[in-house]
MIFISE-481102 format. One record per atom (N, C-alpha, C): x, y, z; residue in one letter. Coordinates in pm, whole numbers, padded with zeros to 5 digits, always signed. Each point is the difference from the previous one (the first is absolute). Example, Ala and Ser with C-alpha at 12.3 -4.5 7.8 and 13.67 -1.06 7.14 Angstrom:
<recs>
+01319-00569+00780A
-00089+00119+00000A
+00090+00120+00000A
-00035+00105-00072S
+00082+00119+00006S
-00077+00109+00073S
</recs>
This chain:
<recs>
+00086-00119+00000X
-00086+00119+00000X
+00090+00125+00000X
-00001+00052-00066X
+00072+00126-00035X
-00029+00110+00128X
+00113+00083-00009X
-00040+00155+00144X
-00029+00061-00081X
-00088+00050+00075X
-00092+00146-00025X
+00006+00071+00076X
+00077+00155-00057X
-00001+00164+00084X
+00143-00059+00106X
+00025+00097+00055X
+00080-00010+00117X
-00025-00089+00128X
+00121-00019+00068X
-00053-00144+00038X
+00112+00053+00155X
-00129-00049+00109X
+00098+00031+00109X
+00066-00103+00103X
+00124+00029+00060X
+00044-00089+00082X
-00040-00035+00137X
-00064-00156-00007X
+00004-00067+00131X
+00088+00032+00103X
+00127-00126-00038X
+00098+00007+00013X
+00116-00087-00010X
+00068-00051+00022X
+00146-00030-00105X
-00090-00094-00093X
+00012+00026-00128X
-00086-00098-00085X
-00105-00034-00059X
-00053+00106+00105X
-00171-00041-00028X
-00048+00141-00034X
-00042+00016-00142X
-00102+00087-00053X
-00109-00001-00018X
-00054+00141-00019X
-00141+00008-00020X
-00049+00111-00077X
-00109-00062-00110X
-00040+00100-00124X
-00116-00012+00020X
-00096+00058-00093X
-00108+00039-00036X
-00113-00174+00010X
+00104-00099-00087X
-00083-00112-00036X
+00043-00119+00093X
+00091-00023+00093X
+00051-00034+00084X
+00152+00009+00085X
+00032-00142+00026X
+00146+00012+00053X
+00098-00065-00068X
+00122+00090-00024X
+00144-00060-00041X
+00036-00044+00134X
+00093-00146-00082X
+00076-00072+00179X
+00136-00015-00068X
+00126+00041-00007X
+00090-00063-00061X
+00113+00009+00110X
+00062-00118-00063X
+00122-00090+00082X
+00169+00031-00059X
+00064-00001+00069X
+00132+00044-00055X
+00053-00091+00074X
+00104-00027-00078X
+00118-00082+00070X
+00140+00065-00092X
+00083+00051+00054X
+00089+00019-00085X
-00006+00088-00152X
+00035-00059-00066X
-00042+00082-00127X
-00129-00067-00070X
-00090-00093+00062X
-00104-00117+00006X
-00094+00111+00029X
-00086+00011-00114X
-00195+00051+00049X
-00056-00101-00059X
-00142-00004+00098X
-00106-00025-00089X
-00143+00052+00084X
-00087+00043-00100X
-00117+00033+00066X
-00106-00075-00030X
-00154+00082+00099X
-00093-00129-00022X
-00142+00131+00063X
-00095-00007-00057X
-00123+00090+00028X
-00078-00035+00060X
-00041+00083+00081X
-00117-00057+00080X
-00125+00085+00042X
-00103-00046+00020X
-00110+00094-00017X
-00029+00092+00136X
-00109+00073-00008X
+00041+00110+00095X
-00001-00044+00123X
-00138-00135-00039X
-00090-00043+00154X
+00149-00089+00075X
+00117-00015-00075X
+00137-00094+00057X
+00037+00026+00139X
-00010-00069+00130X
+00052+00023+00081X
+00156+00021+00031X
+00034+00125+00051X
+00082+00023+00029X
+00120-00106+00035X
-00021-00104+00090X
+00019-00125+00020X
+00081-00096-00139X
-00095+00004+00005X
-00016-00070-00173X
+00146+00051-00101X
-00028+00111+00012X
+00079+00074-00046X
+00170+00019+00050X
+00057-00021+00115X
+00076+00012+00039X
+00074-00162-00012X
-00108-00130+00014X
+00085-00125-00009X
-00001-00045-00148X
-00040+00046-00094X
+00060+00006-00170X
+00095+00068+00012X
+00000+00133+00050X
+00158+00051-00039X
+00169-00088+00076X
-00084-00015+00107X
+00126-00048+00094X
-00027-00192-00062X
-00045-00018-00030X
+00027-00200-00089X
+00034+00040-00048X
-00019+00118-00133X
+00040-00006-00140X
+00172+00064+00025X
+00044+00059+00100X
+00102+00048+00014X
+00099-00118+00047X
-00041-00045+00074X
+00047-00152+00036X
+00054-00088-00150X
-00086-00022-00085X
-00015-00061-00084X
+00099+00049-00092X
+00056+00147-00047X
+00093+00056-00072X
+00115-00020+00063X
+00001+00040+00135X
+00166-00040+00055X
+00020-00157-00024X
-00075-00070-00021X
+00043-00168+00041X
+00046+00022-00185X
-00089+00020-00035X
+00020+00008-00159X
+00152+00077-00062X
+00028+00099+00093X
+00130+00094-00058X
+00105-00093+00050X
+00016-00064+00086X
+00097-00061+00063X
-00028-00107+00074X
+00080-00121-00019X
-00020-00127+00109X
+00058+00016+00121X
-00097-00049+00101X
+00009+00002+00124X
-00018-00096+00090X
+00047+00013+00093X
+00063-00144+00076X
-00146-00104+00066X
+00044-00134-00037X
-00133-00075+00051X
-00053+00077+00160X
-00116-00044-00026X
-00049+00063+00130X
-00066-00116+00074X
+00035-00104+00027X
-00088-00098+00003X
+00066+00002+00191X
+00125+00037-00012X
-00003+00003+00157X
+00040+00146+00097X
-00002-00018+00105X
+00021+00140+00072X
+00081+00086-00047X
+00151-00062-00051X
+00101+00118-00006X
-00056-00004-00138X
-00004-00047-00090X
-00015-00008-00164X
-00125+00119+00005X
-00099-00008+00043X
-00110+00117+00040X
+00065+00141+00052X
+00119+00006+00060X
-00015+00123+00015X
+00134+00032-00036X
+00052-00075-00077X
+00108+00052-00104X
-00102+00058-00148X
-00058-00044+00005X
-00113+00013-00157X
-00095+00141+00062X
+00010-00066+00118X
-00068+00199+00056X
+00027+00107-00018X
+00149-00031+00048X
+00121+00121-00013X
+00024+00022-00095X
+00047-00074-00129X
+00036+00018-00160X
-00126+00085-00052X
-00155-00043+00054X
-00105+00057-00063X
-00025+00135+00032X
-00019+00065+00110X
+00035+00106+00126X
+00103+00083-00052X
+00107-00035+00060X
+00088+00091+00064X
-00011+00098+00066X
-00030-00054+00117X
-00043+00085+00085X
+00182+00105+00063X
-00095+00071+00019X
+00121+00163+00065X
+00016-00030+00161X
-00070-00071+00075X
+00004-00028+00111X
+00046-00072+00046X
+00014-00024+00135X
+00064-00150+00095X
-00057-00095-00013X
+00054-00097-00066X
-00075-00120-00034X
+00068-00142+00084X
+00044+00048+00110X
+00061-00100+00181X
-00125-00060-00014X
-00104+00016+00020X
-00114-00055+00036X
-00014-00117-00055X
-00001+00014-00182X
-00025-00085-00067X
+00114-00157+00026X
+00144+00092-00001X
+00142-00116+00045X
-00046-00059+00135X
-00088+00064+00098X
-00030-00123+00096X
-00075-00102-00021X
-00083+00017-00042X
-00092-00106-00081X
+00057-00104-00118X
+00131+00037-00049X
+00085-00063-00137X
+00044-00059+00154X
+00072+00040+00102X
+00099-00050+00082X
-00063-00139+00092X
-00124+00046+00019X
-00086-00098+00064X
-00062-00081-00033X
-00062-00039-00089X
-00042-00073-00143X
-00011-00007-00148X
+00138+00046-00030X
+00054+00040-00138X
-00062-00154-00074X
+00092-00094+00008X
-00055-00102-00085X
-00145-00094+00001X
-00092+00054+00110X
-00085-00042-00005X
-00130+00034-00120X
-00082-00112-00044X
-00041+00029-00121X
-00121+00070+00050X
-00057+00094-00099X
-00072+00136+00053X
-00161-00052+00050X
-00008-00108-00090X
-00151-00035-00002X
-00033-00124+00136X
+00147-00018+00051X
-00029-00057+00122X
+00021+00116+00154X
+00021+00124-00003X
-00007+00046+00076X
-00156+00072+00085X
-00018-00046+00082X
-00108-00020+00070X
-00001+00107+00103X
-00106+00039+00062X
-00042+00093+00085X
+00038-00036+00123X
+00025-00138+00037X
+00054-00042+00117X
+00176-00006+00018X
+00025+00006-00139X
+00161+00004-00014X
+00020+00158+00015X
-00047+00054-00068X
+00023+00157+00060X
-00012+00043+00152X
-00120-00081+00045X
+00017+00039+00134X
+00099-00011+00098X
+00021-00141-00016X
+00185-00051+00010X
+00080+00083+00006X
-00014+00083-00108X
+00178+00082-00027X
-00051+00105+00101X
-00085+00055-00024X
-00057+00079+00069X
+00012-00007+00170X
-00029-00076+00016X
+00051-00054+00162X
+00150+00016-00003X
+00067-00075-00034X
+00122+00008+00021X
+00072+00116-00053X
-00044+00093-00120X
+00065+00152+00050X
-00018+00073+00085X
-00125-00023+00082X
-00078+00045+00127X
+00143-00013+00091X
+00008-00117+00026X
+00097-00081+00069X
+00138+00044+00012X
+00037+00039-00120X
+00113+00083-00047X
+00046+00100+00045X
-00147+00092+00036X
+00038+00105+00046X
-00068+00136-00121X
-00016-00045-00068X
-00040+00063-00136X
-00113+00089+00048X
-00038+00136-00042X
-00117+00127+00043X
-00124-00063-00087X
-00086+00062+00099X
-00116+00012-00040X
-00018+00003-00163X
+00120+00113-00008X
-00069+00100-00125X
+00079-00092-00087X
+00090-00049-00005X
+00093-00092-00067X
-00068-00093-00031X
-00050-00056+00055X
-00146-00123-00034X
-00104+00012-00081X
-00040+00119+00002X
-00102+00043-00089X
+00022+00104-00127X
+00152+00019-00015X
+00044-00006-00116X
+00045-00066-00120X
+00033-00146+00114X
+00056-00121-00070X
-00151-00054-00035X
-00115+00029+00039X
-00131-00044-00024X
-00029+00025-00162X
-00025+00161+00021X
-00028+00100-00098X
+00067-00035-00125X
+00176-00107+00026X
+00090+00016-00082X
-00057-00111-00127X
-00050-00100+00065X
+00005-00091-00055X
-00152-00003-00050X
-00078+00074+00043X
-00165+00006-00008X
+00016+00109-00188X
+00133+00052+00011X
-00002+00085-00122X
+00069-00089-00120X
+00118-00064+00058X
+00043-00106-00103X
-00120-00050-00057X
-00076-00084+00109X
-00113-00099-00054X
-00095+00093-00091X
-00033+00095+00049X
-00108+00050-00142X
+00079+00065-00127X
+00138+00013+00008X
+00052+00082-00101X
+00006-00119-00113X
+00057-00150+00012X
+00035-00100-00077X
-00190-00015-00017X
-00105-00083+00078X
-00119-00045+00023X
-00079+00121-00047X
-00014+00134-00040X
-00107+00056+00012X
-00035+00141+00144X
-00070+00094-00006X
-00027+00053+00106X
-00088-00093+00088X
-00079-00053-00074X
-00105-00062+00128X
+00026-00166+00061X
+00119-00025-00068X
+00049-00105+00061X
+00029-00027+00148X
-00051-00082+00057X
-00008-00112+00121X
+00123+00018+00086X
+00079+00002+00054X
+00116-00031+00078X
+00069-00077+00109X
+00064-00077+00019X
-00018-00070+00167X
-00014+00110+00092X
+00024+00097+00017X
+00034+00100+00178X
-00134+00065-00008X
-00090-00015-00118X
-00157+00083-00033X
-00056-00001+00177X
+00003-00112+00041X
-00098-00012+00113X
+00121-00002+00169X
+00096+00038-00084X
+00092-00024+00177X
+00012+00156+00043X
-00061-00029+00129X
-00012+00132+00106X
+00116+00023+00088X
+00090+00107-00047X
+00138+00047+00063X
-00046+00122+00090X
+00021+00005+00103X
+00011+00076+00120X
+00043+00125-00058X
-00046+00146+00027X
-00005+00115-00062X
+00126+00070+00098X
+00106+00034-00082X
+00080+00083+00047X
-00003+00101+00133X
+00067+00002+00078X
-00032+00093+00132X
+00005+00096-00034X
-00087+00159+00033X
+00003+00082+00000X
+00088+00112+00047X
+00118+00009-00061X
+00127+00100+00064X
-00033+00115+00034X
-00022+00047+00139X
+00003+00096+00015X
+00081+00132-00062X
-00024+00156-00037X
+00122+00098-00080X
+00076+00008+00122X
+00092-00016-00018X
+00108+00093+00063X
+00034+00091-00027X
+00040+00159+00092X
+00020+00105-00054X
+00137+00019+00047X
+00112+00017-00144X
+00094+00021-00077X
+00007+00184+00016X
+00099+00042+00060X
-00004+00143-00053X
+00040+00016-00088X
-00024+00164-00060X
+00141+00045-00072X
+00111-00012-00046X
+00042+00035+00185X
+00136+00016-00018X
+00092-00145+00005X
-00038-00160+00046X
+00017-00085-00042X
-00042-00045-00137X
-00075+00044-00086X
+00057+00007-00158X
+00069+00064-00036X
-00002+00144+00008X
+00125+00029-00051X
+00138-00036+00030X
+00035-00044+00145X
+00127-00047+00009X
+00038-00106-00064X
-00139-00089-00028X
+00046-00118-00092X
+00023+00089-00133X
-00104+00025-00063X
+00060+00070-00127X
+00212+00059+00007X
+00008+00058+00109X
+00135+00038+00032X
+00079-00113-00070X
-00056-00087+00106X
+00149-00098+00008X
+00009-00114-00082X
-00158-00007-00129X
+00077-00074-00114X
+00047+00095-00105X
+00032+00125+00026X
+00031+00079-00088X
+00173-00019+00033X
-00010-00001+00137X
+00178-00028+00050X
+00023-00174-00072X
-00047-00024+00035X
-00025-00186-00044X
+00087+00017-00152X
-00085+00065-00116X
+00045+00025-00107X
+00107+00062-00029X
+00010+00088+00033X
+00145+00074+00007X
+00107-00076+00034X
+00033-00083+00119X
+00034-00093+00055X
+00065-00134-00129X
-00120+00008-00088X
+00031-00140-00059X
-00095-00114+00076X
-00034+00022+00113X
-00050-00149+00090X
-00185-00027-00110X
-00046+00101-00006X
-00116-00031-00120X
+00066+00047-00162X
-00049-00099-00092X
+00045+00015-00133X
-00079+00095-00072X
-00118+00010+00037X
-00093+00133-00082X
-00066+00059+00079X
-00059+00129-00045X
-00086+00064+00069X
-00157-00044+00016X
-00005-00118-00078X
-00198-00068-00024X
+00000+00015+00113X
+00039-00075+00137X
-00067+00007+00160X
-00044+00102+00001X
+00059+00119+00051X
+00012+00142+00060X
-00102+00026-00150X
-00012-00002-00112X
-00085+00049-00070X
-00175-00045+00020X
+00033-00129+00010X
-00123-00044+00041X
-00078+00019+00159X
+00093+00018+00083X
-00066+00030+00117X
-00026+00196+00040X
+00056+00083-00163X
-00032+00095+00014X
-00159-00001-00027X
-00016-00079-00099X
-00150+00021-00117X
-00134-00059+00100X
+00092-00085+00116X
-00087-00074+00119X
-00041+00118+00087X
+00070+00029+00097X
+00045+00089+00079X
-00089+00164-00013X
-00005+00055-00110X
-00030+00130-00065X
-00132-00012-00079X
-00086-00147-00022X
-00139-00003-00055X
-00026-00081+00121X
+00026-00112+00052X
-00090-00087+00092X
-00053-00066-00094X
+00043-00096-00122X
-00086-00082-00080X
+00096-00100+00022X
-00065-00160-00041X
+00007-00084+00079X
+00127-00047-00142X
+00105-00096+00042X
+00109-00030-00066X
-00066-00121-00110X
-00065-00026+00015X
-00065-00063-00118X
-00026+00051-00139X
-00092+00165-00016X
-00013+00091-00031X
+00167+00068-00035X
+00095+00022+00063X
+00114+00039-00074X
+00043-00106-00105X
+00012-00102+00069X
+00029-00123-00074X
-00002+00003-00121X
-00157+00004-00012X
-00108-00021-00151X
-00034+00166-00058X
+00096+00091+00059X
+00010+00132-00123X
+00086+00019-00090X
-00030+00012-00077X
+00075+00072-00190X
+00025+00056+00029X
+00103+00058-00111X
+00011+00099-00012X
-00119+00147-00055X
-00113-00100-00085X
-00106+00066-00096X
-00091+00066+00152X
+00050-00078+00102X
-00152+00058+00096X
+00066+00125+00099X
+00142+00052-00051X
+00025+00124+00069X
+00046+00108-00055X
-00088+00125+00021X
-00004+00090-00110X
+00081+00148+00110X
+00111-00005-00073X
+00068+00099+00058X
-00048+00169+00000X
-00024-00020-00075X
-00044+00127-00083X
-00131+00065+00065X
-00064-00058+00034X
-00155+00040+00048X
+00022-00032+00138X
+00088-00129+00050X
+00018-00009+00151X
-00072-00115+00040X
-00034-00078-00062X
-00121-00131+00015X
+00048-00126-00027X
+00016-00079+00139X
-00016-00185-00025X
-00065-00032-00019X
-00055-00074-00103X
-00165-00071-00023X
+00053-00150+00082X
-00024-00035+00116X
-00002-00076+00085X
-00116-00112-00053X
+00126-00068-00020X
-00096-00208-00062X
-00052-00053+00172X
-00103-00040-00033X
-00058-00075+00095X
+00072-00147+00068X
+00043+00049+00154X
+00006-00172+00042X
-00081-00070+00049X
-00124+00052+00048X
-00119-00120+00082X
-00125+00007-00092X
+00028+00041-00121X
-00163+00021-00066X
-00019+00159-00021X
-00051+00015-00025X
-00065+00160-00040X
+00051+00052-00148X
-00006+00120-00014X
+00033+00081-00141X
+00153+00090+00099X
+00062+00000-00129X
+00114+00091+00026X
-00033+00140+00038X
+00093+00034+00069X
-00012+00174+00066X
+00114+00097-00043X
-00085+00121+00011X
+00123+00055-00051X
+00028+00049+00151X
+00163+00055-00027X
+00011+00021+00181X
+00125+00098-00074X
-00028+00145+00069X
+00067+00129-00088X
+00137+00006+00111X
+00066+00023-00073X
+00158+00110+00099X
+00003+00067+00043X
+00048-00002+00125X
+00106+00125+00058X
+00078-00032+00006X
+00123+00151+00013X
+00097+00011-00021X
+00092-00154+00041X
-00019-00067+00127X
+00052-00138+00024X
-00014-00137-00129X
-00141+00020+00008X
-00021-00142-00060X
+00036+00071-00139X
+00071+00073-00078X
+00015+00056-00109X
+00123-00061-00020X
+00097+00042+00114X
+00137-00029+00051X
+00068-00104-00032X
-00109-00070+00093X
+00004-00160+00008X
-00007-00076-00137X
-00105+00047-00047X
+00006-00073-00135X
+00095+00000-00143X
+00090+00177+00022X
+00068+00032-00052X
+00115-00124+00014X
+00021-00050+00165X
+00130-00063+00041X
-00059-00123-00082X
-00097-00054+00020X
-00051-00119+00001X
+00056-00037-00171X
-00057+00102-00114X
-00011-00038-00142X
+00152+00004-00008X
+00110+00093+00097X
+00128+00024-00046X
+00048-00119+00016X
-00022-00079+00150X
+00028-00137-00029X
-00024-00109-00038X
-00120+00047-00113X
-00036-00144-00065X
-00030-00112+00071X
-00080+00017+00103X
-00058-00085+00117X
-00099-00081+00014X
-00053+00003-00155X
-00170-00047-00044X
+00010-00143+00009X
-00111-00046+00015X
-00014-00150-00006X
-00019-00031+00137X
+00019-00184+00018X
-00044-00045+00097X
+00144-00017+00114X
-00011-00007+00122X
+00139+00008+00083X
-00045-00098+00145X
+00090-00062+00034X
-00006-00087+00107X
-00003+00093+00119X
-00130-00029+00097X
-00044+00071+00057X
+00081-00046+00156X
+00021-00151+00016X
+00130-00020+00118X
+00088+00105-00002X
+00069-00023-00108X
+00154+00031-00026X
-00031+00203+00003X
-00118+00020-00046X
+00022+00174-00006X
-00055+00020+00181X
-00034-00083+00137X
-00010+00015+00097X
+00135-00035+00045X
+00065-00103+00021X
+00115-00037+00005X
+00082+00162+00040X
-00010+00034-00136X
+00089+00116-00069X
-00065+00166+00123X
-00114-00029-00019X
+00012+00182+00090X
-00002-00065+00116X
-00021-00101+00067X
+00021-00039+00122X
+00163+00024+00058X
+00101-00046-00101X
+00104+00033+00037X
+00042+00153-00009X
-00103+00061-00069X
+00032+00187-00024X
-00112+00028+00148X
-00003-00068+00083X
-00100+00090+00105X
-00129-00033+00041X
-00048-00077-00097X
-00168-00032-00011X
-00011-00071+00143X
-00093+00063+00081X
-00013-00094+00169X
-00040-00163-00044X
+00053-00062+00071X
-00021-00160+00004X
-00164-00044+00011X
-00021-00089-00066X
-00139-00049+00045X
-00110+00097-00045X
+00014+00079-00115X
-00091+00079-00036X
+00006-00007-00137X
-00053-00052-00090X
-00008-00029-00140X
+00006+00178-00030X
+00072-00055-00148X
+00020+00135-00056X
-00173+00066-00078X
-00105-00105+00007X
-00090+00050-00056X
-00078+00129+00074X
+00035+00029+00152X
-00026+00106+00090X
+00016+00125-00077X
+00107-00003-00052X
-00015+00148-00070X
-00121+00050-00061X
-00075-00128-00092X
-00146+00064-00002X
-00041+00044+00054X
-00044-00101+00173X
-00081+00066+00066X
+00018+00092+00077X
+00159+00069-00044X
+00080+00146+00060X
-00079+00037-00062X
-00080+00041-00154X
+00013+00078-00085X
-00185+00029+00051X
-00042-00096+00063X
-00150-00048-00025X
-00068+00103+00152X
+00160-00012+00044X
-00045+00046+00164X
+00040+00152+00070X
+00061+00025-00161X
+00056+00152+00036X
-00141+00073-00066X
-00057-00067-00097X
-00112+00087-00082X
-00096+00020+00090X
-00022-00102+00127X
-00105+00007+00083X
+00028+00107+00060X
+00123-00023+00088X
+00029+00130+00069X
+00050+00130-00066X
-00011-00010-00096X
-00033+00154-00041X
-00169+00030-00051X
-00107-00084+00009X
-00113+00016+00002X
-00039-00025-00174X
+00033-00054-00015X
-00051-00032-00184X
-00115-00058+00025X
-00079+00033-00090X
-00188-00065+00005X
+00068-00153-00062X
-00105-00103+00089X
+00063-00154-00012X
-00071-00009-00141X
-00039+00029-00081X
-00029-00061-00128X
+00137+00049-00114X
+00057+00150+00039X
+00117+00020-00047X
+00100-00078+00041X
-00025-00078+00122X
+00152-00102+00094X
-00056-00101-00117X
-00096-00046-00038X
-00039-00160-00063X
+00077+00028-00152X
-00053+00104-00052X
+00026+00022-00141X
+00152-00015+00018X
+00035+00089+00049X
+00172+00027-00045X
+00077-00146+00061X
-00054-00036+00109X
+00078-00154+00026X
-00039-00159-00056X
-00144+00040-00076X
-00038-00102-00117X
-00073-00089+00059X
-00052+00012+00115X
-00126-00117+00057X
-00088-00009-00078X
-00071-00076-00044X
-00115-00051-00051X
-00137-00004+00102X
+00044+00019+00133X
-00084-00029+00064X
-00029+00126+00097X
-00034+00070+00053X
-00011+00088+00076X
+00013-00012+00137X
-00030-00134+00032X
+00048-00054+00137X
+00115-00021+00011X
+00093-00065-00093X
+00097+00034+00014X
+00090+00099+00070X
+00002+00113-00037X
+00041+00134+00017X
-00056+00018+00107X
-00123+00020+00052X
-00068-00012+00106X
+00051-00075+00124X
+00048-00096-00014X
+00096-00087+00092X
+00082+00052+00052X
+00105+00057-00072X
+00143+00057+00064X
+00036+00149-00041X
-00121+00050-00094X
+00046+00127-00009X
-00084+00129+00035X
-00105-00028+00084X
-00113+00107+00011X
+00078+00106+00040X
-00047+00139-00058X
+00046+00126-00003X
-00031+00011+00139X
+00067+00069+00089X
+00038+00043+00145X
-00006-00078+00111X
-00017-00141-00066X
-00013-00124+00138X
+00132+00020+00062X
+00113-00009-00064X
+00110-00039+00039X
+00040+00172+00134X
-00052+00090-00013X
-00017+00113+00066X
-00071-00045+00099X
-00126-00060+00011X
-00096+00025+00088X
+00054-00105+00074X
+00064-00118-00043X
-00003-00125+00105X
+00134+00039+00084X
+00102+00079-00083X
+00101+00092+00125X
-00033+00048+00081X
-00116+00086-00041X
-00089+00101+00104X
-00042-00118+00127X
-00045-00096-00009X
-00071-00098+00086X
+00127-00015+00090X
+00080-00091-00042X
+00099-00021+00041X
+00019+00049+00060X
+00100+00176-00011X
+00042+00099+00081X
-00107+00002+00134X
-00089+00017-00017X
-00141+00001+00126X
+00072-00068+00088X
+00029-00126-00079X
+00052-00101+00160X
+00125+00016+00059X
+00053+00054-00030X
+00182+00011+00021X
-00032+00096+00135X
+00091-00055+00090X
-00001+00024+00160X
-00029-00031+00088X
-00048-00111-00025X
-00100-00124+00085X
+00082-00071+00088X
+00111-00038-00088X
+00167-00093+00079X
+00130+00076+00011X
-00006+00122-00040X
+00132+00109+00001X
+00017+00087+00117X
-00091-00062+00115X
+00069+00109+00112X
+00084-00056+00077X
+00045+00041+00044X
+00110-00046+00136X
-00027-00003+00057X
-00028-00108+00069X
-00056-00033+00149X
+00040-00193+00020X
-00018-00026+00125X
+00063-00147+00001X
-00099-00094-00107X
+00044-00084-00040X
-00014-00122-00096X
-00037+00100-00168X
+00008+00104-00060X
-00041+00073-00063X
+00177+00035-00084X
-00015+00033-00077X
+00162+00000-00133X
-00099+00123-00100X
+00167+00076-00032X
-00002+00104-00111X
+00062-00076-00121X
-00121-00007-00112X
+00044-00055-00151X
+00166+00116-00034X
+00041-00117-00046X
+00125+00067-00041X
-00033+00072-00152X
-00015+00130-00014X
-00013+00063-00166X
+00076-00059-00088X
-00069-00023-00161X
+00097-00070-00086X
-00003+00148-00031X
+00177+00029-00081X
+00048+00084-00054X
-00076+00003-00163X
-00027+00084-00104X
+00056+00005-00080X
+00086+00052-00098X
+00076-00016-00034X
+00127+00093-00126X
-00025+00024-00064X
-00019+00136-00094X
-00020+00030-00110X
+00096+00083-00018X
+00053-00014-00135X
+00130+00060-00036X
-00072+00234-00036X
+00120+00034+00023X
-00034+00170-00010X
-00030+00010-00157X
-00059+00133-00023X
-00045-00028-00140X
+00057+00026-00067X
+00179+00024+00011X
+00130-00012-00077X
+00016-00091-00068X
+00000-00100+00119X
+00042-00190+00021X
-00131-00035-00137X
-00156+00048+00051X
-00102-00110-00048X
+00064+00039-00188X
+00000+00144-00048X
+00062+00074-00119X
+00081-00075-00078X
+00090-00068+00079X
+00102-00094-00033X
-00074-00086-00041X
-00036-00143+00102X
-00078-00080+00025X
-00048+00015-00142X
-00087+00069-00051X
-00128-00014-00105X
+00094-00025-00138X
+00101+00128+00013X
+00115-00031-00139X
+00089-00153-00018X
+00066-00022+00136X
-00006-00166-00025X
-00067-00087-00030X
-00152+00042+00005X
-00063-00175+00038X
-00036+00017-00171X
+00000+00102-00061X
-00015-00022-00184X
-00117+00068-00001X
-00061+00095+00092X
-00146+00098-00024X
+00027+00115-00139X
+00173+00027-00037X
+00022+00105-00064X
-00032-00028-00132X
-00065+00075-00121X
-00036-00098-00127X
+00112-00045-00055X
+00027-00100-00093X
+00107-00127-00067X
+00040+00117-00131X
+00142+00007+00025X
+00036+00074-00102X
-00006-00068-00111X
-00066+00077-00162X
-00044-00058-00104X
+00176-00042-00035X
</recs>
């Protein structure tokens, strides 16, 4: 059936004209298309493109039997190529690589499953290695394909409380992988670039990960921020910092995906306090907006919740004020002197003069990247 008039985009693939829908499939330098009428479910529509895409890669190139675990997700990977950490998938090659695919059972998963439990292995580690293999299986099988782990119920990750990260402990880290480099002891600036672009937006390292170069526009001042939990991309504008940052970031060619151990590892030894994942800097970023009073639907937008409760959770505009306020109320209850009664010893804190902080900001790489 031929198009008629201008024809608008679904999306990747899927068009739409006057007399129905274009669906076409690419693989490589491989098209082919296929029409479909208007009443076509969306559905419908999305598992023709993704078989028929399937169907061109197997066709452009041979690919490895898949008949057992590792052979499946070597034929994954060749088909894919995925930009990401694909550990997940090597545990599953490591744990039942030669087992044949069509004998792996829901009770054998549970198995492994226990015993990475056993291991020691996270929550969240479990239900990535879930996710991992729940995507293999429909990428070779189809989207609506079946899986063994479909019905196994993994215990939901604990809820980490934010920790609040100041300032001036980022910037000293910023400092001291800038000394790091200079030094020779780090080989490039990607760390310190990437924990500027962290640090100076509060978007989650997933999201740096998975940005282009096409989604940052110097010129106007705008990251079009790719989605990591679902939603539509955001744009999220500059200041003078996150301008900075990104300047350092493109100077060092830092794009792509990066081992997220090894870049903790790394500012841990520049300063980062122990026992506090480096993902806090978000919720530095999440918890300074509160306390400066940002309306919480501006805290959701700019930090990318999907959910409004979310944000609501850890970032309501002046909680973090008012529950000080509470607090303070009680202070003096156990601070007098008198028998069985003790004076809290004051914690200090240091903040460098605003000579020192002047410095501070020019080391840690805030100054823009000379062209």
């Amino acid at each position: 059936m031929p198009r008629t008039g201008s024809r608008e985009t679904i999306e990747r693939g899927i068009y739409r004209d006057a007399t129905g829908h274009e669906v076409v499939a690419r693989a490589g330098s491989s098209r082919r298309s296929k029409r479909f009428p208007l009443t076509a479910k969306l559905r419908a529509l999305r598992a023709w493109r993704d078989s028929t895409t399937s169907e061109l890669r197997d066709e452009a190139a041979p690919l490895p039997d898949s008949s057992t675990i590792a052979g499946a997700i070597d034929r994954y990977l060749l088909r894919v190529k995925p930009k990401g950490d694909t550990s997940q998938l090597t545990a599953w090659k490591t744990a039942i690589g030669t087992m044949q695919r069509r004998k792996l059972t829901a009770a054998k998963c549970q198995e492994i499953f226990d015993r990475w439990t056993a291991d020691g292995y996270s929550r969240q580690t479990l239900r990535v290695r879930k996710f991992a293999l729940q995507r293999l299986w429909r990428t070779l099988d189809g989207p609506a394909a079946k899986t063994p782990v479909d019905h196994i119920k993994l215990p939901k990750p604990r809820l980490q409380r934010p920790v609040w990260v100041d300032d001036e402990t980022i910037l000293s880290v910023l400092v001291e992988l800038r000394r790091h480099e200079m030094a020779g002891w780090i080989r490039t600036a990607k760390t310190r670039a990437r924990f500027l672009v962290l640090a100076t937006t509060g978007q989650r390292p997933a999201q740096v990960k998975r940005a282009e170069r096409g989604d940052i526009d110097l010129e106007r001042g705008i990251w079009w921020v790719r989605p990591a939990k679902g939603g539509d991309r955001i744009p999220l504008y500059f200041n003078a910092e996150i301008r900075a940052a990104w300047q350092a970031f493109i100077a060092a060619k830092a794009w792509g995906p990066y081992n997220t151990r090894s870049f903790a590892r790394t500012l841990r030894s520049c300063g980062w306090p122990a026992g506090v994942p480096p993902y806090n800097v978000r919720h530095a970023t999440g918890m300074t907006l509160s306390a400066r009073g940002r309306d919480l639907g501006d805290i959701q937008q700019h930090m990318g919740h999907t959910s409004i409760a979310t944000t609501r959770s850890f970032y309501v505009p002046g909680l973090l004020e008012r529950m000080q306020q509470v607090s303070e109320s009680l202070e003096g209850r156990f601070s007098q002197e008198e028998p069985g009664g003790f004076r809290p010893t004051p914690v200090a804190r240091v903040r460098g003069t605003r000579k020192n902080r002047k410095k501070m900001v020019g080391m840690a790489g805030f100054e823009p990247a000379t062209p």
